[in-house]
DOBADO-288005 format. One record per residue (C-alpha): x, y, z; residue in three letters; residue number from 1. Coordinates in Angstrom, 1 decimal, decimal comma, always signed. Each point is the difference from the previous one (the first is absolute). Example, Ala and Ser with C-alpha at 12.3 -4.5 7.8 and 13.67 -1.06 7.14 Angstrom:
residues 2
@c1->+12,3; c2->-4,5; c3->+7,8; res->ALA; n->1
@c1->+1,4; c2->+3,4; c3->-0,7; res->SER; n->2
END
This chain:
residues 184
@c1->-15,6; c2->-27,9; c3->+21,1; res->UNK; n->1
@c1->+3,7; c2->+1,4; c3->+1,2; res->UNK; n->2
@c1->+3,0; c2->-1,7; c3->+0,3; res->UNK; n->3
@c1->-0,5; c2->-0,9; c3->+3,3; res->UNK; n->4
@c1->-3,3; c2->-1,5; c3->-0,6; res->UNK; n->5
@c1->+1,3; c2->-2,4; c3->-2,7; res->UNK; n->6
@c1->+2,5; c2->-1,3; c3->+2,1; res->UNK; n->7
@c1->-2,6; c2->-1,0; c3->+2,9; res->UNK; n->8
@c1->-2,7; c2->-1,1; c3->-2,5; res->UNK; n->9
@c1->+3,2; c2->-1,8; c3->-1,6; res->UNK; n->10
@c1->+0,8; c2->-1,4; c3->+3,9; res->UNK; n->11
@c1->-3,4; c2->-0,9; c3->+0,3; res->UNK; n->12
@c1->-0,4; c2->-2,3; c3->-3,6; res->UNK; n->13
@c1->-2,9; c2->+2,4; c3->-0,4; res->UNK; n->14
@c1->+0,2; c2->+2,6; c3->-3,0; res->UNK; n->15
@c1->-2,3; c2->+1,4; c3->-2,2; res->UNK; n->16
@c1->-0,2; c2->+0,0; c3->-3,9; res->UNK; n->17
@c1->+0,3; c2->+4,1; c3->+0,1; res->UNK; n->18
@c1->+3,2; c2->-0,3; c3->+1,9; res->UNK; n->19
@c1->+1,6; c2->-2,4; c3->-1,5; res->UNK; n->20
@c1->-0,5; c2->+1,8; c3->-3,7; res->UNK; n->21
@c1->+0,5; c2->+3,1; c3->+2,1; res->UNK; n->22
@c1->+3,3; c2->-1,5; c3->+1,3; res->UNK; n->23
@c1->+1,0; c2->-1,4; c3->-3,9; res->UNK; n->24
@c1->-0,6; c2->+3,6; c3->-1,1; res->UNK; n->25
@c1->+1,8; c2->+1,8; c3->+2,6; res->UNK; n->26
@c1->+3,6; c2->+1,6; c3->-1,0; res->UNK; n->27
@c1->+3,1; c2->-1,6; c3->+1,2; res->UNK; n->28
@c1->+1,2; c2->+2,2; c3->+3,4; res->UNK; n->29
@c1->+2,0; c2->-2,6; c3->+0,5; res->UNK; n->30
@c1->-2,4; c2->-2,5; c3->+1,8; res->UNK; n->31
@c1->-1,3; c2->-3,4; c3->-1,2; res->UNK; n->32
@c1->-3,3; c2->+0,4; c3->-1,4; res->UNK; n->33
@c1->-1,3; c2->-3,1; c3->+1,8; res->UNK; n->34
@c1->+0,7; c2->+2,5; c3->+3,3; res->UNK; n->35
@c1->+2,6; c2->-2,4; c3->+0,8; res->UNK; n->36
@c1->+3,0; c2->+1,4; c3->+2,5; res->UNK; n->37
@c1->+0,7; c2->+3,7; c3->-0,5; res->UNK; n->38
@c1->+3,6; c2->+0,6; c3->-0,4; res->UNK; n->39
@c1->+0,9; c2->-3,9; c3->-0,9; res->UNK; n->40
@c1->-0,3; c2->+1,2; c3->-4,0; res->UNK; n->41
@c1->-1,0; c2->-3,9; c3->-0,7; res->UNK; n->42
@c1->-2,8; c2->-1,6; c3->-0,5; res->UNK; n->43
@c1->-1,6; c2->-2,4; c3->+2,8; res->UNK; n->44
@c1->+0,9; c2->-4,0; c3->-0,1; res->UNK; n->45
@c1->-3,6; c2->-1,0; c3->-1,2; res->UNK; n->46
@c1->+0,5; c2->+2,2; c3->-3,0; res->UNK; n->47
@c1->+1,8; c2->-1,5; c3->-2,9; res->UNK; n->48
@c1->+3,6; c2->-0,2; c3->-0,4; res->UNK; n->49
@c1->+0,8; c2->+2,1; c3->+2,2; res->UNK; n->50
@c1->+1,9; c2->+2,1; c3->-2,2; res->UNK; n->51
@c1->+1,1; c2->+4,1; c3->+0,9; res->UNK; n->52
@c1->-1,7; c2->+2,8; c3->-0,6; res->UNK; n->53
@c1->+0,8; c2->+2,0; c3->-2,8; res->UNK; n->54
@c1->+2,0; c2->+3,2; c3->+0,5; res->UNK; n->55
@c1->-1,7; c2->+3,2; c3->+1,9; res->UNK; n->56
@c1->-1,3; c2->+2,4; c3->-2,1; res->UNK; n->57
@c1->+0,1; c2->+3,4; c3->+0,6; res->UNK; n->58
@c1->-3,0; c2->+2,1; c3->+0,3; res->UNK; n->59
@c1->+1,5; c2->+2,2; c3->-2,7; res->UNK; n->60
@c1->+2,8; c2->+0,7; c3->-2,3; res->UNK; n->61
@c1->+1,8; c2->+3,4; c3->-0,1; res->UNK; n->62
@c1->+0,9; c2->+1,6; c3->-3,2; res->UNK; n->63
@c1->+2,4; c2->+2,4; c3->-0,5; res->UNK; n->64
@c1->-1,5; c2->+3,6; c3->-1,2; res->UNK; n->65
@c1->+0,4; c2->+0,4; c3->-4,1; res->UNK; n->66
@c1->+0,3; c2->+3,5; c3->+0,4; res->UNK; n->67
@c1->+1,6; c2->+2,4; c3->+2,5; res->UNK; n->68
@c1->-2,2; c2->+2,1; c3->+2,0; res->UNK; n->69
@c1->-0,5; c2->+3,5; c3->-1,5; res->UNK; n->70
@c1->+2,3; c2->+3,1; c3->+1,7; res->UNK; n->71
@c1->-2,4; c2->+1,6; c3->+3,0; res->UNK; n->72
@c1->-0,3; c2->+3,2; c3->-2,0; res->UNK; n->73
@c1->-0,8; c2->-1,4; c3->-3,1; res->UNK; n->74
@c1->-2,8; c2->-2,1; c3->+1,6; res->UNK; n->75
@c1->-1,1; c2->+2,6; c3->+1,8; res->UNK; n->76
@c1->-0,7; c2->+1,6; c3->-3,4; res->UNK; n->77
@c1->-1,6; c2->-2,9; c3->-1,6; res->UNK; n->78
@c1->-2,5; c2->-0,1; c3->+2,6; res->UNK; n->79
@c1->-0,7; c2->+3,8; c3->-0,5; res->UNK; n->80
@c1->-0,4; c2->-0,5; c3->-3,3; res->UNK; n->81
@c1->-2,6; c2->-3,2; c3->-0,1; res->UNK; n->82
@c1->-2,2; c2->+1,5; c3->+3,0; res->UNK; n->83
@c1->+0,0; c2->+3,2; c3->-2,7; res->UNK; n->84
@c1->-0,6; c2->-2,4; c3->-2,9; res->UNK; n->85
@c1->-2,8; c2->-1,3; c3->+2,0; res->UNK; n->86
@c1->-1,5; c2->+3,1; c3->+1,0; res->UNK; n->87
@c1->-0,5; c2->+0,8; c3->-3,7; res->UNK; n->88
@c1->-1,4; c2->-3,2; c3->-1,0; res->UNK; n->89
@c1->-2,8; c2->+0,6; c3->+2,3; res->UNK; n->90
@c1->-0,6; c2->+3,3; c3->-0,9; res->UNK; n->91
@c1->+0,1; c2->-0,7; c3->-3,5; res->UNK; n->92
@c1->-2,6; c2->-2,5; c3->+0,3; res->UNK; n->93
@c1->-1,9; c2->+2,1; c3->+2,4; res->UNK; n->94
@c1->-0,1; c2->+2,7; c3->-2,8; res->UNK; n->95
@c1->-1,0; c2->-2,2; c3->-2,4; res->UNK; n->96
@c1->-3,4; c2->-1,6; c3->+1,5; res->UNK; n->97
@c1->-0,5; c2->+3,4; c3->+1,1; res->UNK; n->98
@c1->+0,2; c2->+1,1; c3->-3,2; res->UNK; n->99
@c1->-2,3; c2->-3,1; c3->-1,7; res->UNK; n->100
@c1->-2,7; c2->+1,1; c3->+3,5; res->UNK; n->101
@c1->+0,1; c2->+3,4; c3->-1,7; res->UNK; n->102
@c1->+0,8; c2->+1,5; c3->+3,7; res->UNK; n->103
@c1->+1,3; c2->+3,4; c3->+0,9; res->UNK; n->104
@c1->+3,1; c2->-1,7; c3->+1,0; res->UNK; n->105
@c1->+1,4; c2->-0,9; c3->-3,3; res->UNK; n->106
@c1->+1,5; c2->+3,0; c3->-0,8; res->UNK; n->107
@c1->+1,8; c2->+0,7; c3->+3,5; res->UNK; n->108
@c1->+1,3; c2->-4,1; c3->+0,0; res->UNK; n->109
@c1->+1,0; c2->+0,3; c3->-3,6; res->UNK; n->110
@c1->+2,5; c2->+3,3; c3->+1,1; res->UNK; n->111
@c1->+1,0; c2->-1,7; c3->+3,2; res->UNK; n->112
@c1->+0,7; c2->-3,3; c3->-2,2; res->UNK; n->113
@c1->+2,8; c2->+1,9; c3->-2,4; res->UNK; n->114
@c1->+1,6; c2->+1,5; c3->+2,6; res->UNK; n->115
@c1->+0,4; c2->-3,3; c3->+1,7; res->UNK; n->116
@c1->+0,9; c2->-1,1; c3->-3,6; res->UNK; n->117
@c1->+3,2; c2->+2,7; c3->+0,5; res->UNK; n->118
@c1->+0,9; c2->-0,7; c3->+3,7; res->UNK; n->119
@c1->+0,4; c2->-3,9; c3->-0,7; res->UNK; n->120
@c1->+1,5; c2->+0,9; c3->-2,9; res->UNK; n->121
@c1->+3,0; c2->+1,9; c3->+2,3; res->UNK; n->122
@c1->-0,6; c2->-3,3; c3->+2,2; res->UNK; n->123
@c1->+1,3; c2->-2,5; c3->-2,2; res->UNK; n->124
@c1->+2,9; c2->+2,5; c3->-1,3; res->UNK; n->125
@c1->+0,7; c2->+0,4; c3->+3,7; res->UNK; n->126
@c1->+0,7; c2->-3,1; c3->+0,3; res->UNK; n->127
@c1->+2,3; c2->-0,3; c3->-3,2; res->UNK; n->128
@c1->+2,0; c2->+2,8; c3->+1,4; res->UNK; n->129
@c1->+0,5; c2->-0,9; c3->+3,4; res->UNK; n->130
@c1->+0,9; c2->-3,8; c3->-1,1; res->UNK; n->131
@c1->+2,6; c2->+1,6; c3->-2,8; res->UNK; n->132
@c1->+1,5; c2->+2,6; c3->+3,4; res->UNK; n->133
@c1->-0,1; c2->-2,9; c3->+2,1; res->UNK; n->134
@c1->+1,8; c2->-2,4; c3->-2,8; res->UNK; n->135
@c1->+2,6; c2->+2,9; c3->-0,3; res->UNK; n->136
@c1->+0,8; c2->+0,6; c3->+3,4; res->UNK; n->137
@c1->+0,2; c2->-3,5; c3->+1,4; res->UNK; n->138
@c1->+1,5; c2->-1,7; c3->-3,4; res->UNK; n->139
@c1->-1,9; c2->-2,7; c3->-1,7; res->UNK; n->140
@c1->+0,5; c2->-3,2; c3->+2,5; res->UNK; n->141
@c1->-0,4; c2->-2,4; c3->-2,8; res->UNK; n->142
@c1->+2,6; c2->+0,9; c3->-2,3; res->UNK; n->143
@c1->+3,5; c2->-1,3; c3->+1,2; res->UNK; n->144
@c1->+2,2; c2->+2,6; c3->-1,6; res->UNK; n->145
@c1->-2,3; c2->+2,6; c3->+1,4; res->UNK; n->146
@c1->+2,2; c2->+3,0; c3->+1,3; res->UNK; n->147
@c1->-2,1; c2->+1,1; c3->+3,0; res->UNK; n->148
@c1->+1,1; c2->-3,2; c3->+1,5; res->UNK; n->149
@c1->+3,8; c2->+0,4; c3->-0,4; res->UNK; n->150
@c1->-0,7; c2->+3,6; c3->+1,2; res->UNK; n->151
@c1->-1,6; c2->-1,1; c3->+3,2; res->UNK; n->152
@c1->+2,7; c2->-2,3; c3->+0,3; res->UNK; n->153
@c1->+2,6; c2->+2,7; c3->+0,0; res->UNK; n->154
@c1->-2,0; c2->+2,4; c3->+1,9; res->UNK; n->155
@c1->-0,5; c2->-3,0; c3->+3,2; res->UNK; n->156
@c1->+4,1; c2->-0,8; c3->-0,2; res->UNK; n->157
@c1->+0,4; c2->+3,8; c3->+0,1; res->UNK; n->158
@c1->-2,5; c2->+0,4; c3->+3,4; res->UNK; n->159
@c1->+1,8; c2->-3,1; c3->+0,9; res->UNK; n->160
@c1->+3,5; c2->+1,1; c3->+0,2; res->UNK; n->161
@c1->-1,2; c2->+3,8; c3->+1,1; res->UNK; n->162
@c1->-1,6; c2->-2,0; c3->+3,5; res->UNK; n->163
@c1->+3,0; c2->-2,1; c3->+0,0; res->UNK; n->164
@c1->+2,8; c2->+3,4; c3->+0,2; res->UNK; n->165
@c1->-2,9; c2->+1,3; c3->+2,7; res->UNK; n->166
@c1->+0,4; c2->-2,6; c3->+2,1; res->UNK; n->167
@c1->+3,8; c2->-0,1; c3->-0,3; res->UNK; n->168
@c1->+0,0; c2->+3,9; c3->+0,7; res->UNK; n->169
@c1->-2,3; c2->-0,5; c3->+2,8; res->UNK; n->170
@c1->+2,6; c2->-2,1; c3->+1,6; res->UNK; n->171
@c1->+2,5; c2->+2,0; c3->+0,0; res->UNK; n->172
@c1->-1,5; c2->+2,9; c3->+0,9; res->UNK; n->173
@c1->-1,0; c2->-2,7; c3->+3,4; res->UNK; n->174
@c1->+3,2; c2->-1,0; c3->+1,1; res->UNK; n->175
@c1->+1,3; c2->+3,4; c3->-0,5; res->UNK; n->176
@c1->+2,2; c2->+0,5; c3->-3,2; res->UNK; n->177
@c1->+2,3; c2->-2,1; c3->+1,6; res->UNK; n->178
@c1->+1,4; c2->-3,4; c3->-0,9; res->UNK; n->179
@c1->+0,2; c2->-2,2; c3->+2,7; res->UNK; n->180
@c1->+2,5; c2->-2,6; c3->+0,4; res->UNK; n->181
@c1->-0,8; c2->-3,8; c3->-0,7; res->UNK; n->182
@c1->+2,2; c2->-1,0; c3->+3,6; res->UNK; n->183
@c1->-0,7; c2->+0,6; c3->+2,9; res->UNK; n->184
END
């Protein structure tokens, strides 16, 4: 039974057990469980004391993230690297019931299964490297006295100033070279 139901079974004097339990179970959207008026927020005069609503309650509650989202290149690495890691799980344990079946496959898996062993070996130092060239070239966002930030700071004010002398050149190169007076 919806909403609108409960208010014409609630019209009527008519409603079911269901609906009411249904009605007493609902979450609060803001309506009076007894389906009395939609937007009113209060509860209809048979209903006892009267009193308000309590407060809307959001359908959910946003946290802020606890860590920063990894670099693009460094989690385009780490995803290299566990699809690789997965790979040789499976053929690891492909090798192995091969190997308790006693099949011809055994031998092939278990030389497909160390060289996977070495390639997600590189994965996971891929990622290590490419997180320590990423933390070198962009600085360490986390640290306050981190020196990649004062050096981007300097580098902006000096891109900054170089547009701003630009602009002013550009100017003057429009009206000519020549100053023009203020009066006319």
């Amino acid at each position: 039974m919806g909403t609108a139901e409960r208010r014409v079974a609630h019209e009527n004097g008519v409603a079911t057990r269901e609906a009411v339990l249904r009605g007493a179970q609902a979450p609060d959207r803001g309506l009076a469980a007894s389906g009395g008026e939609a937007g009113s927020g209060r509860r209809s005069s048979g209903d006892s004391g009267g009193r308000e609503r309590a407060h809307y309650r959001p359908l959910w509650i946003e946290e802020p993230a606890r860590k920063r989202r990894l670099p693009d290149p460094v989690r385009t690495s780490a995803v290299r690297a566990v699809l690789i890691i997965a790979v040789t799980l499976i053929q690891a344990m492909v090798a192995f019931l091969s190997t308790l079946a006693g099949s011809w496959l055994a031998f092939p898996m278990v030389l497909s299964t160390v060289a996977s062993t070495v390639m997600s070996t590189w994965g996971v130092l891929d990622v290590w490297v490419t997180r320590q060239m990423w933390n070198q070239r962009n600085g360490v966002v986390s640290a306050p006295s981190s020196t990649a930030r004062t050096l981007r700071r300097e580098r902006r004010r000096a891109r900054r100033e170089a547009r701003a002398a630009e602009r002013a050149q550009e100017r003057i190169r429009r009206r000519g070279g020549a100053g023009q007076l203020s009066h006319p």
